[in-house]
N, C-alpha and C positions, 0 to 999 in steps of 0.2 A: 401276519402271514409272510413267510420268509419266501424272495425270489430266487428261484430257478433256472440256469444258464445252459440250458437243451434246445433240441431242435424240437420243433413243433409238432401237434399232434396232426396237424393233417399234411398232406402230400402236396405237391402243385397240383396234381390232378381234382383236388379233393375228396379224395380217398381218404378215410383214418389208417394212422400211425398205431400199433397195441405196445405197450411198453414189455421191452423184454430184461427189464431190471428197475431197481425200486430208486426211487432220491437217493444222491450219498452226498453227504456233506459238503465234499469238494465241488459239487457242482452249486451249491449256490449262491445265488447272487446277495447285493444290499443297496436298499434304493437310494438313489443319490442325494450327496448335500446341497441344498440351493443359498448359496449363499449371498446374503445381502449386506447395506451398511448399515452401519452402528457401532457399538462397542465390542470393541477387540471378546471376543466368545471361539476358543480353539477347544476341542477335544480327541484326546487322544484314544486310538483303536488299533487291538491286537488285529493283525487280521494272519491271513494262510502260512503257514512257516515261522510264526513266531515273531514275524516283523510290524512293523507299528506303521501306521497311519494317522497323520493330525489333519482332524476333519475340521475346518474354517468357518464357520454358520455366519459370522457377521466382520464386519471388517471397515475400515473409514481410511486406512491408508495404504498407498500401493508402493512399490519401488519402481520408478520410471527412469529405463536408461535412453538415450538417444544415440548410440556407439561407442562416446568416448567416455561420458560420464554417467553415474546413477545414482540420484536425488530419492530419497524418500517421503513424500508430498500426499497433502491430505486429497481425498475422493472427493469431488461436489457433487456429482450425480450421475448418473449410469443412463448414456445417451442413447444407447443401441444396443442389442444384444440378436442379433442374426441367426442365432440359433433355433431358435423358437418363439414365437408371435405372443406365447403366455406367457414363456420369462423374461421378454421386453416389457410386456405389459406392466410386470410383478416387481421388473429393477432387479433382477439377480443376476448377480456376477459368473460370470462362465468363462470358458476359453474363449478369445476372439471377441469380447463382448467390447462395447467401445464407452473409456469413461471419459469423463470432465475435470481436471485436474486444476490447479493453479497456473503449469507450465504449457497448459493447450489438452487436445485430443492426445490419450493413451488407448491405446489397442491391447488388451490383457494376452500376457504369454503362458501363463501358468492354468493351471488346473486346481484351482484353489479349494472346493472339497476333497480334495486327494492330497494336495502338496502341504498346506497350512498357511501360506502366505500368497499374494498377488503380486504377480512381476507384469512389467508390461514395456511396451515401448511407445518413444512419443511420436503420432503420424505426424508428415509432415501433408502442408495443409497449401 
């Protein structure tokens, strides 16, 4: 069942909304990638206009810059993820999510079901 990017059926008053036109395509949505570690797993998707998106499902390495430099270094475990209490619980990688690397705490900068890869930076501690 394909998601839908409208306003909702009811009102703030809790009134209903009656639709005065049907689904169109362009409105809808697709449920997100949660992505974890393991073995490098990328797929590729047409999406609106013709242009492509590489969806990331699993992943084990990140690129971590700290300013001057950016090392490409393996993931040990996914310490935090702030976003959500379930995908801390689950270890999926998000924006902002916080990993464990070789070189310390990385703070992820990328959107890794949308972009294909994890960028991040290293906190300082």
């Amino acid at each position: 069942m394909p998601q839908w990017q409208k306003n909702s059926k009811l009102k703030p008053s809790g009134g209903r909304r009656h639709r005065n036109q049907k689904k169109h395509k362009r409105e809808m949505g697709r449920y997100p990638i949660e992505t974890t570690m393991g073995e490098r797993s990328v797929k590729r998707q047409r999406v609106r206009g013709g242009n492509i998106k590489n969806k990331l499902y699993h992943e084990q390495m990140v690129n971590v810059t700290d300013g001057a430099t950016t090392k490409y270094v393996k993931i040990q475990d996914v310490l935090e993820n702030p976003s959500n209490k379930d995908l801390n619980r689950r270890k999926v990688i998000t924006r902002n999510a916080l990993l464990k690397t070789e070189l310390g705490k990385v703070r992820v900068t990328s959107r890794p079901g949308q972009v294909g890869v994890i960028n991040g930076v290293l906190v300082k501690e």
